[in-house]
Every structure is written in structure tokens, then in C-alpha cells.
C-alpha positions as CSV (number, residue, x, y, z in Angstrom):
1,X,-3.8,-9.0,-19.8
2,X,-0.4,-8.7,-21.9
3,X,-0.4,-5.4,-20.8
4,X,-0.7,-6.3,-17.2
5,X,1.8,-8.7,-17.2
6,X,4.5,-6.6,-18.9
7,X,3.7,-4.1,-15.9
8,X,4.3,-6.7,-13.1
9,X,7.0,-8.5,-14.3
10,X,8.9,-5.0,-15.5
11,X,8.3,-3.7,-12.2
12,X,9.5,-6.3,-10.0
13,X,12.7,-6.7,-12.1
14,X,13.1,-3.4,-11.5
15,X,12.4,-2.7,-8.5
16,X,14.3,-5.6,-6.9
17,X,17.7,-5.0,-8.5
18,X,17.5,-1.6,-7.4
19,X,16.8,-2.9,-3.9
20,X,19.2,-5.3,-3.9
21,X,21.5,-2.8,-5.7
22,X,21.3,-0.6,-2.6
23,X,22.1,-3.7,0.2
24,X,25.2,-4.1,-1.6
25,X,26.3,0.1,-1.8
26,X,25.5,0.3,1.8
27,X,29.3,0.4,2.8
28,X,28.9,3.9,0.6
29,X,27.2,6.8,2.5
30,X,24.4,7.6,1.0
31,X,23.8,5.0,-1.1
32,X,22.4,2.4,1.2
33,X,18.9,1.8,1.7
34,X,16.7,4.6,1.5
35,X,19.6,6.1,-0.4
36,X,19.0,7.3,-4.4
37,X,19.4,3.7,-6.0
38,X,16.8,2.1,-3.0
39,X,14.2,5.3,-4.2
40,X,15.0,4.1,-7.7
41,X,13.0,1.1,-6.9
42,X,10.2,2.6,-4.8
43,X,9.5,4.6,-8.0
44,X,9.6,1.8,-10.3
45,X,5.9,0.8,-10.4
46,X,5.3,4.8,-11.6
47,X,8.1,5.1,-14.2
48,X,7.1,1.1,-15.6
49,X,3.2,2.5,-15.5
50,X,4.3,5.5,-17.4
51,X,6.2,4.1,-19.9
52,X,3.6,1.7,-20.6
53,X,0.7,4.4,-21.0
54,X,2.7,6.4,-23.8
55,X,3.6,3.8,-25.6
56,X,-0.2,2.8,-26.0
57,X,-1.8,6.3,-25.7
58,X,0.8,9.2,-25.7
59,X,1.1,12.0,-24.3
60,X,-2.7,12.6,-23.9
61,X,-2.8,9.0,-21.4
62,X,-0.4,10.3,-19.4
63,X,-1.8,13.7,-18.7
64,X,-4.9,11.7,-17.9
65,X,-3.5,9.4,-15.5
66,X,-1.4,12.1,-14.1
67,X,-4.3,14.3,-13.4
68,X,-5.6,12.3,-11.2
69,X,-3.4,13.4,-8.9
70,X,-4.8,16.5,-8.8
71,X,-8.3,15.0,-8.6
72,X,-8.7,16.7,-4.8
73,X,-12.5,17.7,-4.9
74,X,-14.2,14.8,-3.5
75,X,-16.5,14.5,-0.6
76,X,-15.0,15.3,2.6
77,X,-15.7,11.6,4.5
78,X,-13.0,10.2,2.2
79,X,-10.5,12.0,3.4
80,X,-11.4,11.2,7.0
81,X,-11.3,7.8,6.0
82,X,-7.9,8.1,4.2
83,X,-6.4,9.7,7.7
84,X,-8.3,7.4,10.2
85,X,-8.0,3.9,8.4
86,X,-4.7,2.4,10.1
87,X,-4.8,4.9,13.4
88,X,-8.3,3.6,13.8
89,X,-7.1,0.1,12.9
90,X,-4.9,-0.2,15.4
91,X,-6.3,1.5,18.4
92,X,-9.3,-1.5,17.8
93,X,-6.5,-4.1,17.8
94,X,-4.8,-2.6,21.3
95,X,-8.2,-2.4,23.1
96,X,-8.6,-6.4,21.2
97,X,-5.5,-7.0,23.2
98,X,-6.6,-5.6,27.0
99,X,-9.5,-7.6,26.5
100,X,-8.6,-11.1,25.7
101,X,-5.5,-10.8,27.9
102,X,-6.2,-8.3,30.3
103,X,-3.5,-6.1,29.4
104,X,-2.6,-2.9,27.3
105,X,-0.1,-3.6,24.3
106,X,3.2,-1.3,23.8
107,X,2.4,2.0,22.7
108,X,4.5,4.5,20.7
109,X,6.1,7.6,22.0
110,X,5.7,9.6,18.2
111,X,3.5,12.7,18.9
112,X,0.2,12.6,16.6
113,X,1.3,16.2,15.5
114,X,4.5,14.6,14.5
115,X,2.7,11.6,12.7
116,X,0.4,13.8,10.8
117,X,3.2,16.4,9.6
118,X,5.2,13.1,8.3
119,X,1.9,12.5,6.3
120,X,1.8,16.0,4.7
121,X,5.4,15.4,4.0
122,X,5.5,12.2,2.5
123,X,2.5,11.4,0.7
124,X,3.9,12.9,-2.4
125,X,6.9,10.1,-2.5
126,X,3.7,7.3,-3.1
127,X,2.8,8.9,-6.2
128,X,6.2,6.3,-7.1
129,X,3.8,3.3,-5.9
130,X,0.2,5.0,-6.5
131,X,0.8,5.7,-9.9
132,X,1.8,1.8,-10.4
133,X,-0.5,-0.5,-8.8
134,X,-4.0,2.0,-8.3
135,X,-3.6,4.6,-11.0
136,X,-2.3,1.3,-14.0
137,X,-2.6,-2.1,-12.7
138,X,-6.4,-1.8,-10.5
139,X,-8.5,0.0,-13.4
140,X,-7.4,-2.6,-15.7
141,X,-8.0,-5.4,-13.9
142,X,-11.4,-3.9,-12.4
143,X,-12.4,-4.0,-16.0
144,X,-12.2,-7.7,-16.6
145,X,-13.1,-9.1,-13.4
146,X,-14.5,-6.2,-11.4
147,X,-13.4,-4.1,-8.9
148,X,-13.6,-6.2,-5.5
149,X,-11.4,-9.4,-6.8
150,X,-9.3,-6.9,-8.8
151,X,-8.2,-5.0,-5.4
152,X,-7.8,-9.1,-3.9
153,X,-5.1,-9.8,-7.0
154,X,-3.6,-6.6,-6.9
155,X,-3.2,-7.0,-2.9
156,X,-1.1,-10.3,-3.1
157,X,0.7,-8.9,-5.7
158,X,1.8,-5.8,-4.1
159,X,2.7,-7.6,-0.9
160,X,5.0,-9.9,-3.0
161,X,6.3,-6.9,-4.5
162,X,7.8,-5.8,-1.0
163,X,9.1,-9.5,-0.2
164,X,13.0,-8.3,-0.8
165,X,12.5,-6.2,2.6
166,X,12.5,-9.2,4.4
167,X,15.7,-10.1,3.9
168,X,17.5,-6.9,3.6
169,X,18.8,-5.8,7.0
170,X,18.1,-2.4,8.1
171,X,14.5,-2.6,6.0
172,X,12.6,-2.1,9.3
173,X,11.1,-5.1,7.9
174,X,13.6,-7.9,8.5
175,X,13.0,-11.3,9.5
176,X,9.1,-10.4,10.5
177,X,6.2,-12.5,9.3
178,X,5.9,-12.3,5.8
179,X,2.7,-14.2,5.8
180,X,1.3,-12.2,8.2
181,X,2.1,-9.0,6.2
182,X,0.6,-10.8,2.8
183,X,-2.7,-11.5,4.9
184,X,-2.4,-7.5,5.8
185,X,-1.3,-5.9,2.8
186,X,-4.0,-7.5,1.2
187,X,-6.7,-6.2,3.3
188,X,-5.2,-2.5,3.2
189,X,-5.5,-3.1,-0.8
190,X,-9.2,-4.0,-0.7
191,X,-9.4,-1.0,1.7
192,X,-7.3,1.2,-1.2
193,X,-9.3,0.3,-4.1
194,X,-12.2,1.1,-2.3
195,X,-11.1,4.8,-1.5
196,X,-9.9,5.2,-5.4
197,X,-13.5,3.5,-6.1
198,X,-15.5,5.9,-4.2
199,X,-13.0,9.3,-5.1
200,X,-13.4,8.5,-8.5
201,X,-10.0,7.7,-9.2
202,X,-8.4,10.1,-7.0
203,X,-5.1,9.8,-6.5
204,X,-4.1,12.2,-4.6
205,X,-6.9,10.1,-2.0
206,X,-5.0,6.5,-1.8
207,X,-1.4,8.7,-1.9
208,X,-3.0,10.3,1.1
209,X,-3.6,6.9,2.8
210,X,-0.5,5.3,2.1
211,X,1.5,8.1,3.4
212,X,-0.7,7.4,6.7
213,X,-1.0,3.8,6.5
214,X,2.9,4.1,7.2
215,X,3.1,6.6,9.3
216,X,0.6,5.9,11.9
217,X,1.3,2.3,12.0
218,X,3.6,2.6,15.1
219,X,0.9,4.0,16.9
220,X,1.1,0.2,18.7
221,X,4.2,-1.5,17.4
222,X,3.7,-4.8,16.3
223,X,6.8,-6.1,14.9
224,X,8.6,-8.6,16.9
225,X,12.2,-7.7,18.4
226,X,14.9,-10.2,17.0
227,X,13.0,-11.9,14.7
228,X,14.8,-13.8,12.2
229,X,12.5,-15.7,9.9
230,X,10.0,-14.2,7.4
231,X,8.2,-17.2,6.4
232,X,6.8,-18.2,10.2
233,X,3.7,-17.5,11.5
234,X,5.0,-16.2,14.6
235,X,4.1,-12.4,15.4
236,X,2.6,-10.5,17.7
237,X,-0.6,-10.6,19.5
238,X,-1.4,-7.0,18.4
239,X,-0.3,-8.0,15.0
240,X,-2.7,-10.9,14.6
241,X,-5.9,-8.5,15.6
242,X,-4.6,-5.8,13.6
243,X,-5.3,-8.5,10.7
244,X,-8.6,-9.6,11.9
245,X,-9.4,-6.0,12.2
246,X,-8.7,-4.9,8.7
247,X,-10.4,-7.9,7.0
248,X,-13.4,-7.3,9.1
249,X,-13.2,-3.9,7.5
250,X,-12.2,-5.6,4.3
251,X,-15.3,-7.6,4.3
252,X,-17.7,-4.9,4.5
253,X,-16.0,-3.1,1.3
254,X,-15.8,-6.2,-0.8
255,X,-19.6,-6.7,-0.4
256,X,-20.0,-3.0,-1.2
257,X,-18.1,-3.1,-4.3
258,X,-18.9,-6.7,-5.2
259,X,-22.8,-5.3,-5.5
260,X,-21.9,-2.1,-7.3
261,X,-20.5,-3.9,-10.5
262,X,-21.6,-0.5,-12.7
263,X,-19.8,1.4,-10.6
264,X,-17.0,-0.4,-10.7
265,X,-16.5,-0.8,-14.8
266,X,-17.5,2.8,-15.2
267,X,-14.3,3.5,-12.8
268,X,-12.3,0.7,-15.3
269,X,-13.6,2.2,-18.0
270,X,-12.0,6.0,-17.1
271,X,-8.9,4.5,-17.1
């Protein structure tokens, strides 16, 4: 657990001064957020996971982790799933929405071609998160309390890891529910650890659905215009069945790896 611990608390460090860095260059071009420093601490759980498996194993561990990247053979559903998770997701929540208050929510005006050519595109860039919390942090965990509570913990941990975005204008997340978000993020993990479960290991598969997770989202905008607190509970209707929606889905996938413990310490044990 050591181990584990020196990841989390490395990486947050990191990662929030570099995101905290880049609020306070944003009066320099480029260096705002999204800007080089702000990237800094999107990669952070990668570089802390890295550093951490050569000093323990070398350069042999990090090949192996590394590879999994690569690891793009796996059965064909998975990708579907990997794809069609958050479109699918959301699409549920809308038709949710016309039927308990007889009307259709917001939709947005991004092209699917345009979505899924953002997805090819940026998929590689969550290797910087990937890397961290499924490729280091899940396997080890998985291996002393199994898989299903493992993907739980490392759900509310990777919310928190994003709480900084709340606060920071320009984020695209300011002032929005941050509870909300912890109840969804969480979800989307269980739904994540699940994918790596069933790709064994893969990668390349939960870099996949994290580059689609955020770029389909907006499929039926959720966040609320002018909001100003991140602690409320306030939020949208379509956010709120988005949520029920992916623990529904969460539910089903916990059972499923709650009753395949073998499975889930042989995935550990890979690590």
C-alpha cells in the first residue's frame, strides 16, 4: 500500500501545482490552461506511475506496462463498448428526460464524424492519465481487495484528482456540481476497470474510452450555464439521469467482476 500511496499523493502534488501553475500564466499566451505547464499536470499520473515502476522493476517493468498500449488484439465487442459507452449513456438520459417531463433536452450541434475524428486524435494524450490510475494504481489495488471495490477506490480518487477544475475559470468545468461529477466519475471508473478487466489489460482499450467519454459527452449538454458553486447539488435534469444511467450500468459490471474474483487477481497479478 506504500507504494500506492506514494503514487496518489506524488501525483496530486503534481499535478495541482501544475494546474494551478497554469491559472496564474494565463495573462502569457500560450501558457494558460491547456497551455504546456496545464499538460504538465494532465501527464503527471503517467510520469509519477513510471518513475515508480523503475525504481522497483527497471527497465523490464516499464516495457511491460508500456506494452500494454500496444495490447490491440482483443475481441471486437470491446471496442464497441469503448466507442458506445458515454454516446449510448447519454442518448438513454435525453429519451429519460422527454419521458418524465414530456420534453426533449438540448442537443449538440458537433457532427458525429467530427466527434469520432476528435477521438482518433486524442486518445493518445490519455496514455498521461491511463498509464496512472488503470495501467499502476487499479492492478495493484485489484490484487488486495479485488477488482470491483478496487475500480470504486480508484473512482473517488480520480474524481478528486480533477477537483482543481472547479475552481479554475476557463476549465469548462467551473462552478458545476462537483458532487454530481464524483457520483459520475465513479461510475465511468467501474465501467473503465471493467473494459481493462475483460481486454486483459489493454490500454490502448480504456485510452480509447476516455478519449470518447470526453468527446461525446456534449452529445446532450448537461452543465448548467452560470453556475457558480461546485459543492451544490444543483444540476441539470439530463445530468442527474446521466448518473442514474451509468450506475445502472455500473451495477451490472460490479456483480460481474465481484463473481469473477480469479479473473480479477490473475489480471492483478500481470501487473
Amino acid at each position: 500500500m506504500a507504494e500506492l500511496a506514494a503514487f496518489t499523493v506524488l501525483t496530486f502534488a503534481a499535478t495541482w501545482a501544475a494546474w494551478f501553475a497554469s491559472a496564474h500564466l494565463a495573462s502569457i499566451p500560450g501558457f494558460g490552461l491547456g497551455g504546456p505547464v496545464f499538460l504538465l499536470g494532465v501527464f503527471a499520473p503517467a510520469i509519477v506511475a513510471l518513475c515508480l515502476t523503475a525504481r522497483r522493476g527497471g527497465r523490464t517493468a516499464v516495457g511491460r506496462l508500456l506494452a500494454r498500449i500496444g495490447r490491440w488484439n482483443v475481441d471486437g465487442r470491446l471496442y464497441l463498448f469503448a466507442l458506445f459507452y458515454m454516446l449510448g449513456t447519454k442518448l438513454i438520459a435525453a429519451a429519460i428526460q422527454r419521458f418524465a417531463t414530456g420534453t426533449w433536452p438540448r442537443f449538440g450541434d458537433t457532427t458525429l464524424p467530427l466527434m469520432f475524428g476528435a477521438i482518433v486524435f486524442s486518445m493518445w494524450v490519455q496514455a498521461g492519465e491511463e498509464i496512472g490510475w488503470r495501467g499502476f494504481a487499479l492492478p495493484r489495488l485489484a490484487k488486495r481487495i479485488g477488482l470491483a471495490w478496487a475500480s470504486l477506490i480508484v473512482g473517488v480518487v480520480w474524481a478528486l484528482w480533477h477537483l482543481p477544475l472547479f475552481f479554475l475559470a476557463g476549465s469548462g468545468s467551473t462552478g458545476q456540481s462537483f458532487p454530481l461529477y464524483l457520483l459520475h466519475v465513479t461510475a465511468l471508473s467501474v465501467a473503465m476497470a471493467w473494459l481493462y478487466w475483460r481486454s486483459a489489460g489493454s490500454l490502448l482499450l480504456v485510452m480509447l474510452m476516455h478519449a470518447s467519454v470526453n468527446n461525446t459527452s456534449n452529445v446532450v449538454p448537461a452543465a448548467l450555464p452560470n453556475a457558480s458553486d461546485p459543492f451544490a447539488l444543483h444540476a441539470s435534469f439530463v445530468a442527474w439521469a446521466t448518473v442514474a444511467v451509468s450506475w445502472a450500468v455500473a451495477a451490472v459490471l460490479l456483480y460481474q467482476m465481484r463473481h469473477h474474483q480469479k479473473s480479477d487477481q490473475s489480471l492483478a497479478a500481470s501487473d
